[in-house]
FIZA-72453 format. One record per residue (C-alpha): chain; x, y, z; residue number from 1. Coordinates in steps of 0.2 Angstrom, whole numbers, plus 5000, padded with zeros to 4 digits. Layout:
BEGIN
PT  mol     x     y     z  seq
PT    A     X     Y     Z  NUM
...
end
This chain:
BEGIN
PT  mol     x     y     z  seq
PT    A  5000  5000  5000    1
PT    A  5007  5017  4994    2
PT    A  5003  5032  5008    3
PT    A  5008  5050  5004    4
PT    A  5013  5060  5021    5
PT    A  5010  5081  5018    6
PT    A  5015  5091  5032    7
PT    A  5024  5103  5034    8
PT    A  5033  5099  5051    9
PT    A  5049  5088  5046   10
PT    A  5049  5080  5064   11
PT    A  5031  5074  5062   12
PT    A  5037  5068  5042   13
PT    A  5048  5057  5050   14
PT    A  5040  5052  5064   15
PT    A  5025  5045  5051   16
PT    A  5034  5039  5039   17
PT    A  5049  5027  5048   18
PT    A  5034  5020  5058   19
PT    A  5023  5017  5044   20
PT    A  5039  5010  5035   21
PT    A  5041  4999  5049   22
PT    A  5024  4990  5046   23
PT    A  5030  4987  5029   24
PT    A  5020  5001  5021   25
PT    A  5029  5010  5007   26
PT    A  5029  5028  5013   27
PT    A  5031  5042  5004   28
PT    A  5033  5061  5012   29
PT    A  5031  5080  5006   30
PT    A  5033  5095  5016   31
PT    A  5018  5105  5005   32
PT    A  5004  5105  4995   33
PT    A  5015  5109  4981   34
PT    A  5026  5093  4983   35
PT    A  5014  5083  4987   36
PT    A  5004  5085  4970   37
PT    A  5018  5081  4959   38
PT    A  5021  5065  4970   39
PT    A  5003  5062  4967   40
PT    A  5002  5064  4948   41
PT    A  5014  5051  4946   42
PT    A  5013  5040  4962   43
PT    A  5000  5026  4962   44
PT    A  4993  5034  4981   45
PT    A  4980  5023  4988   46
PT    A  4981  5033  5003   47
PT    A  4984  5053  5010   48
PT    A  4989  5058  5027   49
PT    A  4986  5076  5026   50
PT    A  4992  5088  5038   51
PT    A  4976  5102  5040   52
PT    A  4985  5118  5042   53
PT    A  5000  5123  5030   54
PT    A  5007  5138  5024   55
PT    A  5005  5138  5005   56
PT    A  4989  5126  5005   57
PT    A  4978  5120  5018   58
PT    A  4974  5102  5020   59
PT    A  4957  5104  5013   60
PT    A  4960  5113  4995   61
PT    A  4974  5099  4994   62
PT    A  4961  5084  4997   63
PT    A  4950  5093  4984   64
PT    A  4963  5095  4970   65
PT    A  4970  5076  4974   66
PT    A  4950  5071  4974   67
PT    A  4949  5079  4957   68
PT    A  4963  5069  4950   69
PT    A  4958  5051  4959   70
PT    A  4940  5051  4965   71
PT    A  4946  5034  4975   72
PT    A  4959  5039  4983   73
PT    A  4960  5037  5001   74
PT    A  4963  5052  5016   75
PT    A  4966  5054  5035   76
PT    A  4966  5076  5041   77
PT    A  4976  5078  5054   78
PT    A  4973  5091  5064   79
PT    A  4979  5101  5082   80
PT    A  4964  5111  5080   81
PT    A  4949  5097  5080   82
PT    A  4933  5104  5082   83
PT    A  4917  5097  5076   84
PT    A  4915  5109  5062   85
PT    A  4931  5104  5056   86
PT    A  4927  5084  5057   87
PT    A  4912  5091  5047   88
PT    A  4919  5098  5033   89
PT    A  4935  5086  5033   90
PT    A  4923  5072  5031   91
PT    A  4911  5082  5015   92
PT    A  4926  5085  5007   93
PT    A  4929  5065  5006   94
PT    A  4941  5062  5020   95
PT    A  4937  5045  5029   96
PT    A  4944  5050  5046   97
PT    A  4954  5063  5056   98
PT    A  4966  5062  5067   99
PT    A  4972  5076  5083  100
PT    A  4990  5079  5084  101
PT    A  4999  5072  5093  102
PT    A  4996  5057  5083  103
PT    A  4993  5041  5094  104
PT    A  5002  5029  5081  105
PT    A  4994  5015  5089  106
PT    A  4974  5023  5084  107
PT    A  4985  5028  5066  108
PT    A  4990  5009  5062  109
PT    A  4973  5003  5066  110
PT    A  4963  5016  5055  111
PT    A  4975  5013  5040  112
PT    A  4973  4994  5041  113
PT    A  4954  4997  5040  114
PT    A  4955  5007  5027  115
PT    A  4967  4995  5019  116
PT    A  4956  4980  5019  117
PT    A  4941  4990  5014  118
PT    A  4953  4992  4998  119
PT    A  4956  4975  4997  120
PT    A  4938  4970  4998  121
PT    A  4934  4983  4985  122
PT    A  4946  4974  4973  123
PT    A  4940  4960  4976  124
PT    A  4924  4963  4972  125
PT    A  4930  4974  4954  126
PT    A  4938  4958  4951  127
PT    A  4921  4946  4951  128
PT    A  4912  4960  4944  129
PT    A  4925  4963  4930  130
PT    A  4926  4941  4929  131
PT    A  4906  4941  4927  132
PT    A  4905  4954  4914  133
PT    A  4918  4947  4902  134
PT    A  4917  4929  4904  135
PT    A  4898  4932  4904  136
PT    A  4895  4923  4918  137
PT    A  4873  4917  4921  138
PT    A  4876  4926  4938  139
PT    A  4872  4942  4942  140
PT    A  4879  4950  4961  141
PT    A  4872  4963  4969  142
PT    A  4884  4970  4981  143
PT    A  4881  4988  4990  144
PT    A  4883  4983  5006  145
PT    A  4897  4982  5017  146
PT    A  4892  4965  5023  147
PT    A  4890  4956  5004  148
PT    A  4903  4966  4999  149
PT    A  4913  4952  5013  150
PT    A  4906  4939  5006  151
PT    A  4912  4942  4988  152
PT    A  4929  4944  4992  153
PT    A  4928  4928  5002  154
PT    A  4922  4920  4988  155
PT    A  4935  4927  4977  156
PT    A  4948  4919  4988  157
PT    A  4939  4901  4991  158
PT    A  4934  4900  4975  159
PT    A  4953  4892  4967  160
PT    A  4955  4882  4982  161
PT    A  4951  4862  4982  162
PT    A  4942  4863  4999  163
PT    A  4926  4862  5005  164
PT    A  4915  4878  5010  165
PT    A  4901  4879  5020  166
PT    A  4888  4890  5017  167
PT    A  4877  4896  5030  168
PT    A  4861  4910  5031  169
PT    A  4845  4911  5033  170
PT    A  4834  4905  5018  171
PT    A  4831  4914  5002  172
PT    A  4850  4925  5006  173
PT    A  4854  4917  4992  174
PT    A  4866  4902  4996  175
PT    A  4865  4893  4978  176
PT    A  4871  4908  4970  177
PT    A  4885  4910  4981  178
PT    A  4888  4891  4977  179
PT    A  4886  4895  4959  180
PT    A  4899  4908  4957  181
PT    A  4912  4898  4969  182
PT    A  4910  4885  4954  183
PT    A  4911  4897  4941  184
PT    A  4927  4905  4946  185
PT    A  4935  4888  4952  186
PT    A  4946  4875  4942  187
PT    A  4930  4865  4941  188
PT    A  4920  4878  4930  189
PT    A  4922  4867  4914  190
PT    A  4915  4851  4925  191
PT    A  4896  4851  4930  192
PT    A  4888  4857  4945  193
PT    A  4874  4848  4952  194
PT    A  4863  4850  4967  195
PT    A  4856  4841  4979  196
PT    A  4840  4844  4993  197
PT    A  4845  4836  5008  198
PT    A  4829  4841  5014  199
PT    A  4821  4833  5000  200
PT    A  4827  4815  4997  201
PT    A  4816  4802  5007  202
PT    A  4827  4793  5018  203
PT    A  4828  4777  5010  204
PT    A  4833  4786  4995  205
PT    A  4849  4795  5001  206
PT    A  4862  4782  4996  207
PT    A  4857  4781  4978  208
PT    A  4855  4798  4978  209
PT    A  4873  4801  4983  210
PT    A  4882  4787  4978  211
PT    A  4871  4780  4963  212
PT    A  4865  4759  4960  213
PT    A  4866  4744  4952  214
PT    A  4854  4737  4940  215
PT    A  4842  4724  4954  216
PT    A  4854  4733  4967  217
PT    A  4836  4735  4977  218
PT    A  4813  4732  4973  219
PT    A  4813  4745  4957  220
PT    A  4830  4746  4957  221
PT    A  4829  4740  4936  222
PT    A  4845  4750  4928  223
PT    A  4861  4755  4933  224
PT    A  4860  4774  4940  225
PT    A  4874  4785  4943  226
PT    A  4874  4799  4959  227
PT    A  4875  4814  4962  228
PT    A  4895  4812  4966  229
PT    A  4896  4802  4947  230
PT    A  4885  4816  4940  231
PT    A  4897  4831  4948  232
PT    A  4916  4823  4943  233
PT    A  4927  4834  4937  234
PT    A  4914  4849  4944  235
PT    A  4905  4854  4960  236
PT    A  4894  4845  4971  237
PT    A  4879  4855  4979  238
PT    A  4873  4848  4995  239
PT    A  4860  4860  5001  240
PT    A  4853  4859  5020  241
PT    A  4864  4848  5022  242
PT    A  4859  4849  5040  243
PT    A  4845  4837  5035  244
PT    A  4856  4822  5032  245
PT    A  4850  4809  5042  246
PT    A  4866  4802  5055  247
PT    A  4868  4785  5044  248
PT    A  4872  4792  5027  249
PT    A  4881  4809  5035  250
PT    A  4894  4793  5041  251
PT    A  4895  4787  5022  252
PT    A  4899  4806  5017  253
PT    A  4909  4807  5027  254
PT    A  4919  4793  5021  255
PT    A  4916  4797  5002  256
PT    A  4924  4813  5006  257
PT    A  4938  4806  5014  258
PT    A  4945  4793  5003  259
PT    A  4937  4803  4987  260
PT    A  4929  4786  4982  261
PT    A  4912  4782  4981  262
PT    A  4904  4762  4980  263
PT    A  4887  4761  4971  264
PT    A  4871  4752  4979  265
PT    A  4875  4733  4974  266
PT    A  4892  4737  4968  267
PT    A  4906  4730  4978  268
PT    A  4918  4741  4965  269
PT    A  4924  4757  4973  270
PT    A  4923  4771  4960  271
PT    A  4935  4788  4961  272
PT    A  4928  4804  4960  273
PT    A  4936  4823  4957  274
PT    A  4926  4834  4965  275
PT    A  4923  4850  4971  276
PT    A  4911  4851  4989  277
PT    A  4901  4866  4993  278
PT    A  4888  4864  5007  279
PT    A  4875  4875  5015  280
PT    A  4863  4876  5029  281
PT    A  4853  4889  5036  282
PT    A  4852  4876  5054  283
PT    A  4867  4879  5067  284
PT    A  4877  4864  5063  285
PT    A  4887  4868  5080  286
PT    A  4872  4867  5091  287
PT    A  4867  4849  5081  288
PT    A  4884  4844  5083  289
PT    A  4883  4847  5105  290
PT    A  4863  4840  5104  291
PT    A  4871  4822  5094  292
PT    A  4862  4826  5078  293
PT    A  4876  4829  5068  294
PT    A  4894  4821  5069  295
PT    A  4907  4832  5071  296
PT    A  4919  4826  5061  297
PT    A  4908  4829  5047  298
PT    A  4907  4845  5054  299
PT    A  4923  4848  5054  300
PT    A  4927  4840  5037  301
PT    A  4912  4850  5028  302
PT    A  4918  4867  5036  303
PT    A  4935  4870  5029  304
PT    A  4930  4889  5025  305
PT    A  4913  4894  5030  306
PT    A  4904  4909  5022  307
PT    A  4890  4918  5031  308
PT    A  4877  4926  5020  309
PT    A  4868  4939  5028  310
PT    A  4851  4941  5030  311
PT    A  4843  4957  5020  312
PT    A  4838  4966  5035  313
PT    A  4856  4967  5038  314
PT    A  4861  4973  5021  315
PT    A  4847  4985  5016  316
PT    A  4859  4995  5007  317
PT    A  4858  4984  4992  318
PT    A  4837  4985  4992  319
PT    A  4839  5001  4983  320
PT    A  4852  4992  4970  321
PT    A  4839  4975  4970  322
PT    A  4826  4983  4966  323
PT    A  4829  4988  4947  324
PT    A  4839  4974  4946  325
PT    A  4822  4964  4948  326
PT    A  4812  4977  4938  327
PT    A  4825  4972  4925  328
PT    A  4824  4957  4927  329
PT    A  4805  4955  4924  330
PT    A  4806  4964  4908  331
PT    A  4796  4979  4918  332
PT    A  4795  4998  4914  333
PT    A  4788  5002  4930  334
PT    A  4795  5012  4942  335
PT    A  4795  5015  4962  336
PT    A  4792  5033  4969  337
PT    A  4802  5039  4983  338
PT    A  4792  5037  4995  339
PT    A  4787  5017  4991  340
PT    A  4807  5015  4988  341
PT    A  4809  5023  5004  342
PT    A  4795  5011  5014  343
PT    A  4805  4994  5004  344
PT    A  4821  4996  5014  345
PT    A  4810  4997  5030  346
PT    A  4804  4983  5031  347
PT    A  4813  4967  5039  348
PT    A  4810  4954  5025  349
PT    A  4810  4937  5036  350
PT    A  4809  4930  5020  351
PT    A  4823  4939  5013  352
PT    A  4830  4941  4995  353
PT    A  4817  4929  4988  354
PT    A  4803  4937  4997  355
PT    A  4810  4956  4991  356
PT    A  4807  4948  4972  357
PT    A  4792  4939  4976  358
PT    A  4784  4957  4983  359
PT    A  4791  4967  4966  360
PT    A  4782  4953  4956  361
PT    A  4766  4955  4967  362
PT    A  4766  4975  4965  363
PT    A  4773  4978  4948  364
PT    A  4756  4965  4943  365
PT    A  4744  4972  4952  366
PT    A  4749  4989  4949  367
PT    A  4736  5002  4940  368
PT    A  4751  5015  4933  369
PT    A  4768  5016  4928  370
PT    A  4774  5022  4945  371
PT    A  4772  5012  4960  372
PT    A  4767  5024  4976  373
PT    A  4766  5020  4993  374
PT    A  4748  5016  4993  375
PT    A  4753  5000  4980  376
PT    A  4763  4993  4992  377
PT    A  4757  4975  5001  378
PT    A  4748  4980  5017  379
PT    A  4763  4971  5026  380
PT    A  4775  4981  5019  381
PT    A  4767  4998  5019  382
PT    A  4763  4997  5039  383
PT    A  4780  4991  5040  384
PT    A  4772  4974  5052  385
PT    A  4793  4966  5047  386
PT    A  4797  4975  5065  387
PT    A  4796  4962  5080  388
PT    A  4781  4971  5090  389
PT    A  4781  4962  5103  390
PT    A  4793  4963  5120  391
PT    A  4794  4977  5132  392
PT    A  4798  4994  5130  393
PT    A  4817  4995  5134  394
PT    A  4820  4980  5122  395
PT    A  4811  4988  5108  396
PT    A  4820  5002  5109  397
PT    A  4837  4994  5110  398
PT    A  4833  4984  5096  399
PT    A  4829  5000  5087  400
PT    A  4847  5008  5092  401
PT    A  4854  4993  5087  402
PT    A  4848  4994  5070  403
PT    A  4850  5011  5066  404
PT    A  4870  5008  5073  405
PT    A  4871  4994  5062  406
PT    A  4862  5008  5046  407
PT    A  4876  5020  5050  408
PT    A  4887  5011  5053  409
PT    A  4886  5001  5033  410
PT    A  4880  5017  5027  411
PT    A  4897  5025  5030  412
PT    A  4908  5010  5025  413
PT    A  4912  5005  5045  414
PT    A  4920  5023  5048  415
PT    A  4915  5025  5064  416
PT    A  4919  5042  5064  417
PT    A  4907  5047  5050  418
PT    A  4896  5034  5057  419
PT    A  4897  5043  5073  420
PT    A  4895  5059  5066  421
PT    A  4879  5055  5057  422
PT    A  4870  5048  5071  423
PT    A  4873  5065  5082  424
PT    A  4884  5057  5095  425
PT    A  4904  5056  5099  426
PT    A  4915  5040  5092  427
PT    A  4918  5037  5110  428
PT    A  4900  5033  5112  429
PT    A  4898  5023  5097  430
PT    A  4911  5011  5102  431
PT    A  4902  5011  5119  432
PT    A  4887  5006  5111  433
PT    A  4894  4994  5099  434
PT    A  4901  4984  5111  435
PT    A  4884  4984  5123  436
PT    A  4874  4978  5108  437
PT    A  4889  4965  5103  438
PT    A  4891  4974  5085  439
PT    A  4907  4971  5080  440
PT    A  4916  4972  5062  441
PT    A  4921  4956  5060  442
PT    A  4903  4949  5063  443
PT    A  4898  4954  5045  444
PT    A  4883  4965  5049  445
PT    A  4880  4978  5036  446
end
């Protein structure tokens, strides 16, 4: 990562850069605006640590004139004068944080690896984007949120890699589209990929489903029938709930997936098979696991990388992104005012992503003009019944402040400082609040 230092003062130069070299950041330094936007035209600079007051340019005219040139580019104010106005306008002008001298380094690193990783997310996501649109993928992602945003760059990374991921959300997140695009980006993509129901496949069936008979093998049994591991060689296997796999047949998964080899119903010939596992769930596996109703070696075998989808009420900033995407999808002119667009991301959608398309179906269908208001809506949506009503009155509004944490919080790209700053109360606070209600970054919420 290539960080530009501007400020004037040479001791607070050097302080900044030789730690940041330290870290193994490659750190470049200029003692005025001037400098520092000759370095910028002909640096890659993913990242500015501007100094606010200088002589020949202040901070902010700087961040304009390098925002100009790179709309993307990346910026910490510092500043001995921090005032809420000033974290204000810092942050209008594009600034993802600020920071009061004397700089406490340990605050700086911190900062700067959240900005980094949000840049490496970003790419990653560019990068499936960029793969689906030239390859031509059948996939479309739609990824606004902070949270899906996660996901896609997890995928990017599982995707070349032989091991099994477990996927696990809600249902209707969207779990066989997540499996999808892992196969379509892996080494497997020229191979098939086929799916299977646990939670459809009566229980005497499983093991010819899986593994596939010989003609006689069993009463009907009147051809030889390959399984879902024969029909997925070379490719990906599917399993979905595989939560629902009853305790005999997860033991004979477990052992396909251990020797790679698979024995027909009938057949006393082990057959090998190359393939690619992904599995989901939208059950707790560990809790299974601690009640006896899933073995944990399977467990651990089938969670080599785990994904976590999230549900939509924890990612409504792709609502507003999903919405024309289905429109589109449906072949539909029709458009959502405000208002209705407004009332969409309000409600909680325990049905999630499915249930969002099955609702733009409903209205755009039953709508009398070309613009959907808010009296079109379904009653459920328009009254906003998604909220947990029940409960008393503290937990109610905890849940609310929880939520509108959790809005600001993906609204703002996890700054908690804009995030802070939106909500009307200090980043000390914020964090004080994250940590009562058990929000933290790594937990995916967006």
């Amino acid at each position: 990562m290539h960080i530009l230092i501007v400020d004037d003062e040479e001791l607070q130069r050097s302080l900044l850069k030789g730690f940041l070299q330290k870290q193994g950041f490659q750190v470049l330094s200029a003692a005025n605006g001037a400098d520092a936007l000759q370095i910028f035209r002909h640096t890659p600079v993913e990242l500015v640590l501007l100094d606010h007051r200088m002589p020949d340019m202040n901070g902010d005219e700087l961040l304009a004139r390098m925002k100009a040139q790179n709309p993307l580019v990346r910026a910490i104010m510092i500043t001995a004068f921090a005032t809420v106005d000033t974290a204000v306008k810092v942050m209008q002008l594009g600034a993802d944080d600020f920071l009061e001298k004397p700089v406490d380094l340990t605050q700086l690193l911190q900062k700067i690896q959240e900005i980094q990783e949000q840049l490496f997310i970003s790419n990653d996501v560019a990068i499936i984007a960029d793969e689906i649109h030239t390859a031509q993928l059948p996939v479309r992602m739609i990824a606004e949120s902070r949270a899906m945003k996660n996901v896609l760059s997890m995928v990017l990374r599982a995707a070349p890699t032989p091991w099994t991921v477990l996927l696990h959300g809600e249902t209707g997140t969207g779990k066989e589209l997540i499996a999808r695009l892992l196969h379509l980006l892996s080494s497997h993509k020229n191979g098939p990929f086929i799916e299977l129901n646990c939670a459809a496949i009566p229980e005497n069936l499983f093991e010819s489903e899986l593994f596939g008979h010989e003609k006689g093998a069993f009463t009907g049994a009147e051809a030889r029938r390959k399984g879902v591991f024969e029909q997925a060689h070379t490719g990906t296997l599917f399993l979905d709930e595989v939560g629902e796999l009853p305790l005999p047949m997860q033991a004979k998964l477990l052992r396909a997936l251990q020797d790679k080899t698979i024995m027909r119903v009938g057949s006393e010939t082990p057959l090998a098979v190359d393939v690619r596992i992904v599995a989901a769930t939208n059950r707790n596996l560990k809790d299974m696991v601690a009640r006896g109703n899933f073995r944990e070696d399977l467990y651990f075998r089938l969670n080599v990388i785990e994904i976590e989808i999230p549900p939509l009420r924890e990612r409504k900033k792709d609502i507003h992104a999903l919405v024309p995407f289905f429109l589109n999808t449906f072949n539909s002119t029709i458009t959502f005012d405000d208002q209705a667009l407004s009332q969409l991301t309000k409600y909680d959608y325990p049905g999630n992503i499915r249930e969002l398309e099955h609702i733009i179906q409903r209205t755009i269908t039953l709508a009398r003009g070309q613009v959907i208001s808010l009296r079109d809506l379904p009653e459920v949506v328009r009254h906003n019944a998604g909220h947990d009503r029940s409960g008393k009155l503290n937990q109610r509004l905890a849940q609310v402040e929880r939520q509108m944490i959790l809005d600001a919080l993906d609204d703002h790209d996890w700054v908690q400082t804009k995030a802070a700053q939106s909500l009307g109360i200090s980043e000390r606070v914020l964090r004080y609040k994250m940590e009562k209600s058990g929000i933290a970054k790594n937990t995916g919420k967006g």
